[in-house]
N, C-alpha and C positions, 0 to 999 in steps of 0.2 A: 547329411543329404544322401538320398536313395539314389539318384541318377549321379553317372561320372560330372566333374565339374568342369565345363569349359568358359569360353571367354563370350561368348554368343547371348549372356544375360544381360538384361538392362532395367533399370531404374528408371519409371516414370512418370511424372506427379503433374497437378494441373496447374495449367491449361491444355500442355503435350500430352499427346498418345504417341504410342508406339505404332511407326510406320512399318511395322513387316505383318501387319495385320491387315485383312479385308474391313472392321471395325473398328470403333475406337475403341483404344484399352491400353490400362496404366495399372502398373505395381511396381514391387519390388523385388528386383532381379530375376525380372521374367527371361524363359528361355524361348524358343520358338516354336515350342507346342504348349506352351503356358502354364508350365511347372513358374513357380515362383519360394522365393526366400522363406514360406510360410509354410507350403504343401511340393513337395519336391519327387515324388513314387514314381513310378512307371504309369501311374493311375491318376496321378493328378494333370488329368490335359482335359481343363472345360476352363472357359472362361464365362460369367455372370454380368448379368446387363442390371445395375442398380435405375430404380424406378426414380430417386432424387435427381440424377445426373447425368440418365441413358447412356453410360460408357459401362464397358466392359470391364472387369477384374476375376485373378487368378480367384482371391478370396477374401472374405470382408476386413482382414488383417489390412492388406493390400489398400482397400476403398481407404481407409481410416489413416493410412499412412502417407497416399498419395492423394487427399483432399482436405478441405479445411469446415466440409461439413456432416452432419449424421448421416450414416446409413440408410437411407429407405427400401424396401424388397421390391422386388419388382410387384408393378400391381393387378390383381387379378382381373381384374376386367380388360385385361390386354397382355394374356394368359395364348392367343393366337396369335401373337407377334414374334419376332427374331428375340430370347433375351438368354441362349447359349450360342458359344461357338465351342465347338471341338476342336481344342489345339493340335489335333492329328492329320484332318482333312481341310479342317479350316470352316467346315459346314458350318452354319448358323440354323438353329431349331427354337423353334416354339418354346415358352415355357411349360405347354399341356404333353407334344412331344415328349421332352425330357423326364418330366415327372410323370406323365402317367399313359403313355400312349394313347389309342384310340377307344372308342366305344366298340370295336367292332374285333377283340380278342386280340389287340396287338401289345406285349410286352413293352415294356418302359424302354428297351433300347427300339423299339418299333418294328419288329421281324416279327410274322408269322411264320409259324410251325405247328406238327401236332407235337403235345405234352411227351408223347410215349417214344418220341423215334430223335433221340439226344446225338444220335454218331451220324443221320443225317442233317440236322439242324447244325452239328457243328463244320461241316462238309460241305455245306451251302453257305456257311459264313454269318449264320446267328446261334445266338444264344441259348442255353441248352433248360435253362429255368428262368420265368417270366419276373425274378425278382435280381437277376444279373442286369447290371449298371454299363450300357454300350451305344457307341452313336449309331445313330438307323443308318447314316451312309456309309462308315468305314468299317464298322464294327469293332471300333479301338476301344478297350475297357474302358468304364471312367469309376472312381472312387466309390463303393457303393456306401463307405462311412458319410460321406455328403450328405444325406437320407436322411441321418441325424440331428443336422441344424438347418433342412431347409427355410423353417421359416427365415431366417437370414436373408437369403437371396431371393424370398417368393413369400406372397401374403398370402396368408393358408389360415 
């Protein structure tokens, strides 16, 4: 495990969610920014809204461990609903949010800046290249390896 180990994890499988969340959400050995037994970094703080079960998980390890059915991604035609939380701030975002920002030049963690000016962008609390992985409200990193198995968590 990347992060120190305390006692603040919890295991939790259906029909219980984990009450120190604004959502519902179940895994195993979640901590309180939603590192779990699976993904544990500095960087693993998202939790995923499964489209089968509308609850939250750290990561489909988790869905499979704490339920008794298949995985579904969340589904694209409700791509403008809540289906992350950022274990940092607790925010809830879109799944268009997370994956791809706006139409209108916003990086995937949802800050506007210009390209050329990286030591003001990082000074004003965003991201310094449009393919860094962070939540629009806190700016807390999130996993940019995620990227690699989204179809998992999202129908793409």
């Amino acid at each position: 495990m990347d992060t120190p180990p305390t006692d603040d994890r919890r295991t939790t499988t259906a029909p219980a969610t984990d009450d120190r969340f604004s959502v519902p959400l179940r895994g195993v050995a979640v901590d309180p920014e939603t590192r779990c037994a699976h993904w544990d970094s500095a960087v693993d703080v998202v939790a995923l809204r499964f489209g089968c079960c509308e609850t939250y998980y750290p990561c489909d390890a988790c869905h499979d461990a704490a339920t008794d059915h298949e995985a579904e991604p969340w589904p694209r035609d409700r791509f403008d609903e809540a289906a992350v939380l950022c274990g940092a701030c607790g925010a809830t975002l879109t799944a268009r949010e997370y994956l791809d920002g706006d139409s209108e030049g916003q990086s995937p963690s949802g800050n506007r800046a210009p390209p050329d000016d990286g030591e003001a962008q990082r000074a004003a609390g965003s991201r310094e290249r449009p393919d860094d992985d962070a939540c629009p409200r806190c700016d807390a990193a999130f996993n940019p390896g995620c990227r690699a198995h989204q179809d998992r968590y999202f129908e793409v």
